[in-house]
C-alpha positions as CSV (number, residue, x, y, z in Angstrom):
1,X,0.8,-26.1,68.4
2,X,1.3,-25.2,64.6
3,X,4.7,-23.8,63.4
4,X,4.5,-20.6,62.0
5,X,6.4,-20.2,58.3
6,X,7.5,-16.9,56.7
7,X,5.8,-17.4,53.1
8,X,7.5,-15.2,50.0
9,X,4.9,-15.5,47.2
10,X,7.7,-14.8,45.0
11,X,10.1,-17.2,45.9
12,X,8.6,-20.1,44.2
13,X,7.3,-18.2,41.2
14,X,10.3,-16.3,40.7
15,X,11.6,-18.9,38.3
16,X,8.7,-18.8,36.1
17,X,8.4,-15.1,36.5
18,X,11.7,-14.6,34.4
19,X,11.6,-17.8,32.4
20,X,12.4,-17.2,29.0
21,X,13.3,-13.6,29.6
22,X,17.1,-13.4,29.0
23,X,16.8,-16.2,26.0
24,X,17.9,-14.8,22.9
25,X,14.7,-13.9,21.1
26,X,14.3,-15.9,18.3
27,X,13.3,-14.8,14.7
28,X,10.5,-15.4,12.7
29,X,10.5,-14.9,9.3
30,X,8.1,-12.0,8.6
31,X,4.8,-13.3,6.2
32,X,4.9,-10.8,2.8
33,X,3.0,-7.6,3.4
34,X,0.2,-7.1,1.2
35,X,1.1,-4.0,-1.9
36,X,0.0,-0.7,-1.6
37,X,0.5,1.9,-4.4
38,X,2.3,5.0,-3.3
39,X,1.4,8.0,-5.1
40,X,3.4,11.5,-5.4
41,X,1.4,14.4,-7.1
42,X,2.9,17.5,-8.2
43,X,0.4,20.3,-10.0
44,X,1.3,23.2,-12.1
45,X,-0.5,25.7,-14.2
46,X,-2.1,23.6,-16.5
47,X,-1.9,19.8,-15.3
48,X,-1.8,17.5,-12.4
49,X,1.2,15.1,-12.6
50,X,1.1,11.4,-10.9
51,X,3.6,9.3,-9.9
52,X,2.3,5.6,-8.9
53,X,4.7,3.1,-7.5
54,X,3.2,-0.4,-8.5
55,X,6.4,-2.9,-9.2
56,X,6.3,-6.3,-10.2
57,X,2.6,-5.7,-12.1
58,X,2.1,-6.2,-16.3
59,X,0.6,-3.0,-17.8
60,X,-2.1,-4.8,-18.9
61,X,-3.6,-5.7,-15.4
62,X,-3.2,-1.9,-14.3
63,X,-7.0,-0.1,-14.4
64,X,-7.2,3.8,-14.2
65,X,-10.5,5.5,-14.0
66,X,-11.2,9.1,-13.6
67,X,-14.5,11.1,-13.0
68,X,-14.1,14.4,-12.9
69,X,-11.5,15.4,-10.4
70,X,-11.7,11.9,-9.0
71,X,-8.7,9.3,-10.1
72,X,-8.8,5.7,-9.1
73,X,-6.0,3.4,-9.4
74,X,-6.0,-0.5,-9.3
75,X,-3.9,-3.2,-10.3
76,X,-4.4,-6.9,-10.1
77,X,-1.0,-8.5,-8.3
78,X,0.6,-11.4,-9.2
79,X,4.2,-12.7,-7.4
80,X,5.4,-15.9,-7.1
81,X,8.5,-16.9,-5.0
82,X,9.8,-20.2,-5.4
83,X,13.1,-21.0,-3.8
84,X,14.5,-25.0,-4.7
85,X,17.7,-26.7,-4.3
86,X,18.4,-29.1,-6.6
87,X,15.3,-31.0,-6.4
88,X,13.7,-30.0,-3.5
89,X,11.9,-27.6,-3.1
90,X,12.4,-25.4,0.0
91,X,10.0,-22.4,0.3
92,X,7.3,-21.4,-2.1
93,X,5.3,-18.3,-1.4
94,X,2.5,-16.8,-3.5
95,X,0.6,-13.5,-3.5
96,X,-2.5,-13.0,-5.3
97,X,-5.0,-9.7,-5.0
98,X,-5.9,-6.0,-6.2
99,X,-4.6,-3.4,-4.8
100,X,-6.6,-0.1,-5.1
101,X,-6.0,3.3,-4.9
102,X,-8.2,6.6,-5.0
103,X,-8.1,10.5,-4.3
104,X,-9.7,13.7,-4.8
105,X,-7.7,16.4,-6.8
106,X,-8.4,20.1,-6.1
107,X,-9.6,20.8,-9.8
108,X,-11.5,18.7,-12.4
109,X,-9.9,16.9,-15.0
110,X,-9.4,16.8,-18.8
111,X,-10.2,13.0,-19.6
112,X,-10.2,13.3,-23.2
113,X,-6.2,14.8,-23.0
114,X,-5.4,12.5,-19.6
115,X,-2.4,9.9,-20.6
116,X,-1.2,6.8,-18.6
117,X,2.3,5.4,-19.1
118,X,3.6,2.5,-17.3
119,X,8.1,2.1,-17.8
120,X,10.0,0.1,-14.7
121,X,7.0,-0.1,-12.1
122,X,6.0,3.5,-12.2
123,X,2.5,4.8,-13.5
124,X,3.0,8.0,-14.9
125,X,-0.4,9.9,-15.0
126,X,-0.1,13.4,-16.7
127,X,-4.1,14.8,-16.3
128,X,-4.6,18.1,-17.4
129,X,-6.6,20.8,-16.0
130,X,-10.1,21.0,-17.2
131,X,-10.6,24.7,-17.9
132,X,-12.8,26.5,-15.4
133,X,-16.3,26.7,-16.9
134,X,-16.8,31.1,-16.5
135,X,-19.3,31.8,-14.0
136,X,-22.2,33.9,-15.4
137,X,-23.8,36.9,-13.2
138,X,-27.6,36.8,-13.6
139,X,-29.9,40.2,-13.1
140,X,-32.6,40.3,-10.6
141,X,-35.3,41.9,-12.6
């Protein structure tokens, strides 16, 4: 005759079941996110007024474009991060792209009076208000 065993499915898995689960997590170092351009806009009466955040980027490599009331922003990024001791070098981390932005604004734009000015990783973009071309009534003869 066979004996007859009580069998607890979790009493030989229980180990692995909670392996690793009260070990202090361990920290990875997070990669470098990618850039993005953050943009505040403000409007009054007469103009639109951006505000692009784009640090660490040359003046030269920042592209604005605007078609009608249409605004694109880019900038080529460039960032290098070398950390040495003595000698050796440790960590070296580089970052090369474009970032891009674009939005719609509610009127059109001036280009011919828009200006672009680019002090301590801010884009300043004042774009002034194109002036509403007069709607003209016609007579159904």
């Amino acid at each position: 005759m066979a004996n007859v065993t009580r069998w607890d499915p979790f009493e030989d898995n229980l180990d692995e079941l909670f392996k690793g689960f009260f070990l202090r997590p361990m920290r990875l170092e997070q990669s470098q996110e990618p850039m993005r351009i953050k943009v505040d806009v403000k409007e009054d009466d007469k103009a639109y007024q951006v505000h692009a955040e784009i640090p660490g980027v040359k003046k030269e490599d920042i592209q604005v474009s605007i078609d009608g009331n249409q605004v694109a922003i880019s900038a080529e990024v460039k960032r290098q991060k070398e950390e040495k001791q003595g000698e050796k070098t440790l960590r070296t981390e580089r970052y090369y792209g474009k970032v891009y932005r674009a939005f719609s604004l509610a009127q059109d734009v001036d280009q011919e009076q828009a200006q672009a000015r680019y002090e301590n990783g801010v884009l300043e973009l004042t774009l002034p208000k194109r002036a509403a071309a007069s709607t003209r009534k016609l007579t159904v003869q």
